[in-house]
C-alpha positions in Angstrom: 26.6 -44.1 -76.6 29.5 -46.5 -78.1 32.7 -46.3 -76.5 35.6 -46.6 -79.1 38.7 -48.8 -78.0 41.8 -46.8 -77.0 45.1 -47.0 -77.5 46.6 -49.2 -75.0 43.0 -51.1 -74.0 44.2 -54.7 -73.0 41.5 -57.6 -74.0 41.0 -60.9 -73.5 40.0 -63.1 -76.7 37.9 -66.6 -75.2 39.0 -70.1 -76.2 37.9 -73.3 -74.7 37.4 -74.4 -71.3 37.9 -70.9 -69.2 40.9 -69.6 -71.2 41.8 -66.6 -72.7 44.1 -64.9 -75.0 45.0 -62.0 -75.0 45.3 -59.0 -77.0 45.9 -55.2 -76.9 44.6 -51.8 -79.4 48.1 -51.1 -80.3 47.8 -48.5 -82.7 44.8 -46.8 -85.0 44.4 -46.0 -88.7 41.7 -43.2 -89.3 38.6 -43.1 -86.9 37.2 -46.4 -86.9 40.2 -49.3 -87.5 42.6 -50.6 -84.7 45.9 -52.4 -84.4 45.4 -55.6 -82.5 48.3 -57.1 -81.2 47.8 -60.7 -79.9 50.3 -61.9 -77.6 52.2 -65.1 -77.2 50.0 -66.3 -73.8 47.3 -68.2 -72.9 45.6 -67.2 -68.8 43.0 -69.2 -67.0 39.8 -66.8 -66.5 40.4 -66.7 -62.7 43.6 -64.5 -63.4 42.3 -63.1 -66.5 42.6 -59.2 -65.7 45.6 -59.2 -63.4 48.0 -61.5 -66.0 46.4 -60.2 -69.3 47.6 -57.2 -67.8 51.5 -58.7 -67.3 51.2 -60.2 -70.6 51.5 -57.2 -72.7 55.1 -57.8 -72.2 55.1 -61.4 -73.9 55.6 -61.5 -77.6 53.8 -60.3 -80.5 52.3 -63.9 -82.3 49.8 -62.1 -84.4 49.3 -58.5 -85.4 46.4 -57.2 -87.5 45.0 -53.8 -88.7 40.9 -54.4 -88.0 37.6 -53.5 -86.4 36.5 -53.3 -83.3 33.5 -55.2 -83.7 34.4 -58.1 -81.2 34.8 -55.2 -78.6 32.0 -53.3 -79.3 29.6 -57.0 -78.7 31.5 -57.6 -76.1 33.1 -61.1 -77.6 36.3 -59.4 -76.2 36.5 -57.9 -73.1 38.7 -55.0 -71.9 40.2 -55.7 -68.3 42.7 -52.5 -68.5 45.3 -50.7 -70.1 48.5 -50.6 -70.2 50.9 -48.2 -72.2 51.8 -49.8 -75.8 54.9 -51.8 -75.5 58.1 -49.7 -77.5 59.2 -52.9 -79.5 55.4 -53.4 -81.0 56.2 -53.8 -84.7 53.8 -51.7 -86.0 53.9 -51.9 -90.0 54.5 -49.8 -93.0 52.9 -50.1 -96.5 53.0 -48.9 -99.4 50.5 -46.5 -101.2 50.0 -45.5 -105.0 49.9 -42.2 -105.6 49.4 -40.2 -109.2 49.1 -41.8 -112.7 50.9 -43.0 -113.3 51.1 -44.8 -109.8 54.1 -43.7 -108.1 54.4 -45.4 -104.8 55.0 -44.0 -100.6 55.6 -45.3 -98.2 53.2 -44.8 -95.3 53.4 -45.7 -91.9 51.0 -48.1 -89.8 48.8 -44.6 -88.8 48.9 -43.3 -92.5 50.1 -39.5 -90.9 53.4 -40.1 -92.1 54.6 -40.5 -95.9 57.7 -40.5 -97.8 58.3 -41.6 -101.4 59.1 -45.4 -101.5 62.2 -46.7 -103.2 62.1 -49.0 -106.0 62.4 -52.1 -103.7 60.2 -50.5 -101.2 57.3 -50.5 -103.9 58.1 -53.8 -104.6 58.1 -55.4 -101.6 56.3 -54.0 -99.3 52.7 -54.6 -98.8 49.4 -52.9 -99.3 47.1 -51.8 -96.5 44.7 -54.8 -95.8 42.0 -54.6 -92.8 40.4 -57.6 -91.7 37.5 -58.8 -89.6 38.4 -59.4 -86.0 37.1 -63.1 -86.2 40.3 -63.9 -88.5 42.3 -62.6 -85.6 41.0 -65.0 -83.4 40.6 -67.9 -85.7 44.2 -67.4 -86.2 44.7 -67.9 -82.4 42.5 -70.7 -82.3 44.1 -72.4 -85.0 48.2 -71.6 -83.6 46.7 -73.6 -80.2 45.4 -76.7 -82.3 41.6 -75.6 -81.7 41.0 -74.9 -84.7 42.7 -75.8 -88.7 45.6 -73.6 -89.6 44.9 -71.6 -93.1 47.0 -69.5 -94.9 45.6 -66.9 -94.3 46.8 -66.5 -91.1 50.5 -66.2 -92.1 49.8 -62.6 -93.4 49.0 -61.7 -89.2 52.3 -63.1 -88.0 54.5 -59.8 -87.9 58.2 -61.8 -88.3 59.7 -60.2 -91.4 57.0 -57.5 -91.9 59.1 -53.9 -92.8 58.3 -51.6 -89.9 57.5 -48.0 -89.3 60.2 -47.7 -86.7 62.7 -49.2 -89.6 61.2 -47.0 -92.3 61.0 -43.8 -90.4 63.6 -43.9 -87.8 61.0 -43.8 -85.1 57.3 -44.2 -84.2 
């Protein structure tokens, strides 16, 4: 049977010549998508589950609601788990509701909702999931391994409104 990720599972991502990144299942949305954060850190594979463990204290360089395909075939391997770091910014979005739309604001787990402000509808984001390769294309390509695309800028979290700003907590 399939083993889901859990919250806290730390991973390592592969990249050339025995090193790793590494990442952690920071936070869920419904039953099947996953918060990967993807820390600033790069481990040789001899140390890969005692440091990957230590890094989940580095900084968040690229944070992404996705799947856990890369898990699931084994692409990513889990070597332990940690509790989530507090200052993890997990995300807010917004959400249309009604017709005509009127707009919430929901936070990165969609359990929590509150009607969004004028600016908020403006300027906060949409819910987007992406495939777990863009994660680590977007690693690849912040080492110089691979061509930077703009795409990738929408997985840094700098700037991003978060659920801990939006709704006084977690």
């Amino acid at each position: 049977m399939r083993q889901r990720p859990k919250l806290g599972d730390v991973f390592v991502v592969p990249l050339d010549d025995g090193k790793f990144g590494v990442g952690q299942v920071v936070g869920t949305y419904g039953k099947e998508s996953y918060f990967f954060a993807i820390f600033d850190v790069v481990i040789p594979l001899e140390h890969a589950n005692r440091q990957a463990v230590e890094a989940v204290d580095r900084p968040v360089l690229f944070l992404a609601l996705s799947m856990d395909a890369k898990l699931y075939a084994g692409h990513w391997r889990v070597v332990g788990q940690e509790p989530v770091p507090p200052e993890v910014p997990l995300p807010a979005y917004k959400e249309a509701v009604g017709s005509p739309p009127n707009f919430e604001v929901v936070d990165y787990s969609g359990t929590r909702r509150r009607p969004a402000t004028a600016a908020e509808a403006h300027t906060l984001p949409n819910r987007k999931v992406v495939a777990p390769v863009r994660v680590e294309k977007a690693l690849r390509a912040h080492l110089g391994l691979e061509p930077w695309l703009d795409a990738f800028n929408e997985l840094r979290p700098e700037g991003r409104a978060t659920t801990a700003d939006l709704f006084n907590r977690r």
